[in-house]
C-alpha positions in Angstrom: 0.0 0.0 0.0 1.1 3.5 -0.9 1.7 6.0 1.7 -0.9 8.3 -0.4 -3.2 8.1 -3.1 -3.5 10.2 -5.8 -6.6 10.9 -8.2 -7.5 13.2 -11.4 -10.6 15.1 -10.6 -11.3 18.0 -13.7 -8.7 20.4 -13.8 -7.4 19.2 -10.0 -5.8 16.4 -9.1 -6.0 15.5 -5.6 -4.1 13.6 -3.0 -5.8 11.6 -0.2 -4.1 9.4 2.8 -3.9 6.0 2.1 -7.3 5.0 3.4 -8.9 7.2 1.2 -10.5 9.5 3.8 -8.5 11.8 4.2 -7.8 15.0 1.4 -4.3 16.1 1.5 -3.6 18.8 -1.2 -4.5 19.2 -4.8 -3.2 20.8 -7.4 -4.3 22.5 -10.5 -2.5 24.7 -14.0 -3.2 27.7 -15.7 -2.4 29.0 -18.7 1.2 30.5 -17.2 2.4 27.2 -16.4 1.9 27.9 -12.7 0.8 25.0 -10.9 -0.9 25.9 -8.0 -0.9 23.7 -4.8 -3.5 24.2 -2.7 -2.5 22.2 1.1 -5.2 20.9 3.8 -3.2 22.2 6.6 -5.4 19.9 9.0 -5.9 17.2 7.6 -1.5 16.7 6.6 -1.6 17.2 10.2 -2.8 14.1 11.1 0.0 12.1 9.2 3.5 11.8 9.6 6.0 14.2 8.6 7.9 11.7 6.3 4.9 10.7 4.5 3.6 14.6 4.4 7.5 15.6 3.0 7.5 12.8 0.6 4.1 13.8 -1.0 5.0 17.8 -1.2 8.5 16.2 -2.8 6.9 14.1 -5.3 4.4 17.0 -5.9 7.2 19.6 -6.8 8.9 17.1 -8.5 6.5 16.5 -11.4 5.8 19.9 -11.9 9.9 20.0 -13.0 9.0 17.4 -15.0 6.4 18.0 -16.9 7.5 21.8 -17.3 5.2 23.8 -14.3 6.2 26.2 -11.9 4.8 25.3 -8.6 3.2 28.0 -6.5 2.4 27.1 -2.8 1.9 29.5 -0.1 0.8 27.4 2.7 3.1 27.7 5.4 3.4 24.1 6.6 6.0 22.7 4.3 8.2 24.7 6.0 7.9 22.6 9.1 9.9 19.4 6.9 13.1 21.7 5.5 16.3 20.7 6.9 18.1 24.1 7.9 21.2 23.4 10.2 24.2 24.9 8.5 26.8 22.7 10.6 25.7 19.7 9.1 28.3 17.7 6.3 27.3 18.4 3.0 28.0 14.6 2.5 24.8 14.1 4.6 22.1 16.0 2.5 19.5 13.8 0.8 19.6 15.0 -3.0 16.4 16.2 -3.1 14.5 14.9 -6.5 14.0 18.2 -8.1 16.2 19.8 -11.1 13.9 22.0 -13.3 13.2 25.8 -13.1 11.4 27.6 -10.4 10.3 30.4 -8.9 12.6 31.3 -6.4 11.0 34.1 -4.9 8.1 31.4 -3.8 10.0 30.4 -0.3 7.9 27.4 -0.4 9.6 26.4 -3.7 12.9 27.5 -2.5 13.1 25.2 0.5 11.5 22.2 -1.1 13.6 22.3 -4.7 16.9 23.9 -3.5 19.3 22.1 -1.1 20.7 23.8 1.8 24.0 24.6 1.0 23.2 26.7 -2.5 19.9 27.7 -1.0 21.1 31.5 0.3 23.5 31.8 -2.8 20.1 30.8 -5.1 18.2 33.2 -3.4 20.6 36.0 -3.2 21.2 35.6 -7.4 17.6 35.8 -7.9 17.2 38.5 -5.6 19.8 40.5 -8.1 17.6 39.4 -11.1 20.1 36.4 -11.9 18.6 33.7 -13.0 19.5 30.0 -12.1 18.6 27.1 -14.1 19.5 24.7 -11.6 22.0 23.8 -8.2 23.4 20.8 -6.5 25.5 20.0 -3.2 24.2 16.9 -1.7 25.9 13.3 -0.6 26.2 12.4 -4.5 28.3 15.5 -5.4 30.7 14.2 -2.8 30.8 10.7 -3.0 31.6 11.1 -7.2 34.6 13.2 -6.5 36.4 9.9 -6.8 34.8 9.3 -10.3 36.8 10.6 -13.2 34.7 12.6 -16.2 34.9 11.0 -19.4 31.6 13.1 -20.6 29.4 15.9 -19.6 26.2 14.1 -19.7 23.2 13.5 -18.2 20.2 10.9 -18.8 17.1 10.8 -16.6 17.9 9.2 -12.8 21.3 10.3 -13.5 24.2 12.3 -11.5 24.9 15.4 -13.0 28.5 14.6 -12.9 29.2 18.6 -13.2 28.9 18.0 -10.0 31.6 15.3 -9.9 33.1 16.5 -6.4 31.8 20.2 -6.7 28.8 22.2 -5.2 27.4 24.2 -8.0 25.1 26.7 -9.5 24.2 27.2 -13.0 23.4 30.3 -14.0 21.3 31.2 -17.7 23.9 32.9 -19.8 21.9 35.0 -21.8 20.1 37.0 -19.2 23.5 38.3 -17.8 24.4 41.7 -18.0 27.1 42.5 -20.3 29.1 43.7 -16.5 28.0 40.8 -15.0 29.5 38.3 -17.8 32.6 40.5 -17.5 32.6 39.8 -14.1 32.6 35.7 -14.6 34.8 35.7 -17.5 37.4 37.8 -15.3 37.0 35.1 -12.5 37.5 32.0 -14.7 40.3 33.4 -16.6 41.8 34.3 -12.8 42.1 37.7 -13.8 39.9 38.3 -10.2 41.8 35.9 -8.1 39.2 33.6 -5.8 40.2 32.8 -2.2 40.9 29.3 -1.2 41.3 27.8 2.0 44.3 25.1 1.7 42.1 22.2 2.4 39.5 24.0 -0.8 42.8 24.3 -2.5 44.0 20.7 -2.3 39.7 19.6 -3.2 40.5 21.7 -6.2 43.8 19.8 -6.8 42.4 17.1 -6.4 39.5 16.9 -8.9 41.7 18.6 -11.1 44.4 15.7 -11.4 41.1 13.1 -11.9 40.2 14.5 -14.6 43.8 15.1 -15.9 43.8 19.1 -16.0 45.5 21.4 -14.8 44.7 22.9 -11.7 43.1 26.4 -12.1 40.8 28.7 -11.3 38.8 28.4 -14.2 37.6 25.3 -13.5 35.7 27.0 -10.7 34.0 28.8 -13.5 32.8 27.2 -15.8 30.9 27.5 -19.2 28.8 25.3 -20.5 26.5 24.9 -23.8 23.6 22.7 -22.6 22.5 20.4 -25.8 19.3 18.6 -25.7 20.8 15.0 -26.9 17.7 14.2 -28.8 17.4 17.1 -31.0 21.7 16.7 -31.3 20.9 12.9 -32.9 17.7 13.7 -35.1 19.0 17.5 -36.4 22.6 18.4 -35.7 22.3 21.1 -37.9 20.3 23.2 -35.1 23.4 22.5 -33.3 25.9 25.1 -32.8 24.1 28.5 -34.3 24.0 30.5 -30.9 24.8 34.3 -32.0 27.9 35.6 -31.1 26.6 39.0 -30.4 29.3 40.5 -28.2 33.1 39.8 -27.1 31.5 37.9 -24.0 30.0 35.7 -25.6 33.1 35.2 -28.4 35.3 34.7 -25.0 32.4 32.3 -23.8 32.9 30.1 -26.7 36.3 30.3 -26.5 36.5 28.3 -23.1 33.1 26.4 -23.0 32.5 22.9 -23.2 29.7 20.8 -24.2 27.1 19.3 -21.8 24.4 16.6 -23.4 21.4 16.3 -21.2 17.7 14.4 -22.1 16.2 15.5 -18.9 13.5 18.6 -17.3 17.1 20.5 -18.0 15.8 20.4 -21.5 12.7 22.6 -20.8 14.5 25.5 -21.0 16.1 24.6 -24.9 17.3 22.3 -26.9 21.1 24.8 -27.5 21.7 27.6 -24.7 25.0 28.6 -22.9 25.2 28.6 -19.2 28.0 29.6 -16.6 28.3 26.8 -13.5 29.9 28.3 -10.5 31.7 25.5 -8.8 32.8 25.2 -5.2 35.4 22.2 -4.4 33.9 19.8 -1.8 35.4 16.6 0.2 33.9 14.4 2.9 34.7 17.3 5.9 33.0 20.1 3.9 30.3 21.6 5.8 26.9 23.5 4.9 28.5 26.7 6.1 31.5 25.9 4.0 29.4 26.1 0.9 27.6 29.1 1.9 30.3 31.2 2.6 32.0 30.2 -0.5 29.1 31.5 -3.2 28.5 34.5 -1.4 31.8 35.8 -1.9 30.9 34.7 -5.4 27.7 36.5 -5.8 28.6 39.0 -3.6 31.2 40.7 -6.5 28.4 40.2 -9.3 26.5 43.5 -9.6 22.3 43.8 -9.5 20.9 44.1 -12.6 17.4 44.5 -11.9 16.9 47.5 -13.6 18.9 46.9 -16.7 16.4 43.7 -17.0 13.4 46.1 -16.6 14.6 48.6 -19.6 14.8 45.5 -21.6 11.3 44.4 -21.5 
């Protein structure tokens, strides 16, 4: 027996306990591709909180999959977010969400972002930065003994960008001409990043594994996202991104090529993207990771206004 049940109704569908008496939530689209989740606050109550945190996961979780935003703003899921910044990033669950969302929602924000990248998420959003996706869980730690031999990723996958790194990925394209400036002068170590020695030696370390040189640019880096499937049946489509400035020449100078066939591909089938990249091992901490991205996103510059005279 399932620990809920789950039925279409209309326009809704609805979640019940498993005995069927109880409604849970239910959810339901509009034309903006929001999907709004509307939560029986008494009723969720009345279960426990594993079963009440895997429904709102498996919830938020399809919405990424099939393309949705999910809009929530019951207060309750807030009760099942882990929050203690001491804990070893080799002991967050990967939480099963890696599509785009609205970050502003907090609700979406705790339940799709994990702790570690969750401030630096929310901080780049609040400076009209937006991020595609973000990772720093038990899985980006335990690969960082796993050599790269291609950036790929296939459904129930690791994002092996990850292989041994934190990381956030960042949509090229809606940077700010300063703001790419900003990244390109970090990757090419033009802006020297900090390093503890034991981040230095992570660094080192991944580095060698993968048989590069250890730099700084690997803590930035570019990346053009390829939906595999439309790579196999057209590769013409492949490879016409417009080179409409020297940031985006210098971009293409120094990216590198990352298939996907997963929610990733929602956003398109050819788009560049800029992966900041912290260097993690088996003693790095929550806090670790969050002071390492805001020194990051600290040096890039708010660009909500620029975005508004674009519209």
């Amino acid at each position: 027996m399932t620990d809920y049940i789950e039925k279409k109704d209309g326009d809704r569908v609805v979640f019940y306990d498993e005995k069927n008496l109880l409604e849970l939530a239910y959810y339901y689209d509009d034309e903006n591709k929001i999907r709004h989740i509307i939560v029986n606050e008494e009723n969720c109550l009345k279960l426990s909180s594993d079963v009440i945190f895997k429904l709102f996961n498996n919830i938020y979780f399809l919405a990424a999959k099939e393309g949705f935003f999910p809009k929530c703003t019951s207060t309750l899921i807030q009760n099942y977010i882990v929050s203690d910044n001491n804990m070893l990033v080799k002991d967050i669950k990967p939480i099963n969400f890696d599509g785009e969302i609205d970050i502003s929602d907090v609700n979406s924000l705790s339940m799709c972002i994990e702790l570690p990248v969750r401030d630096a998420c929310s901080k780049l959003n609040q400076k009209g930065i937006k991020t595609l996706m973000s990772s720093a869980n038990q899985n980006d730690v335990e690969k960082r003994y796993e050599k790269i031999n291609r950036y790929s990723n296939h459904p129930s996958e690791h994002y092996n960008i990850g292989n041994g790194y934190a990381w956030i990925m960042i949509d090229w394209e809606t940077l700010t001409p300063e703001n790419k400036s900003i990244l390109i002068n970090l990757k090419l170590g033009n802006t020297p990043i900090p390093l503890t020695e034991k981040e230095k030696n992570n660094l080192i370390h991944n580095c060698k594994l993968n048989n590069i040189d250890p730099n700084q640019s690997e803590l930035i880096a570019f990346f053009e996202v390829v939906d595999e499937r439309v790579l196999y049946e057209n590769r013409d489509m492949i490879g016409q991104l417009p080179k409409d400035s020297e940031e985006d020449i210098c971009f293409d100078k120094y990216r590198r090529g990352y298939t996907c066939v997963n929610s990733l591909c929602n956003h398109g089938f050819d788009f560049r993207t800029v992966v900041l990249r912290y260097p993690l091992d088996e003693e790095t901490t929550v806090s670790d990771v969050i002071k390492y991205f805001s020194m990051i996103v600290n040096q890039l510059v708010d660009q909500r206004s620029e975005n508004l005279s674009r519209k």
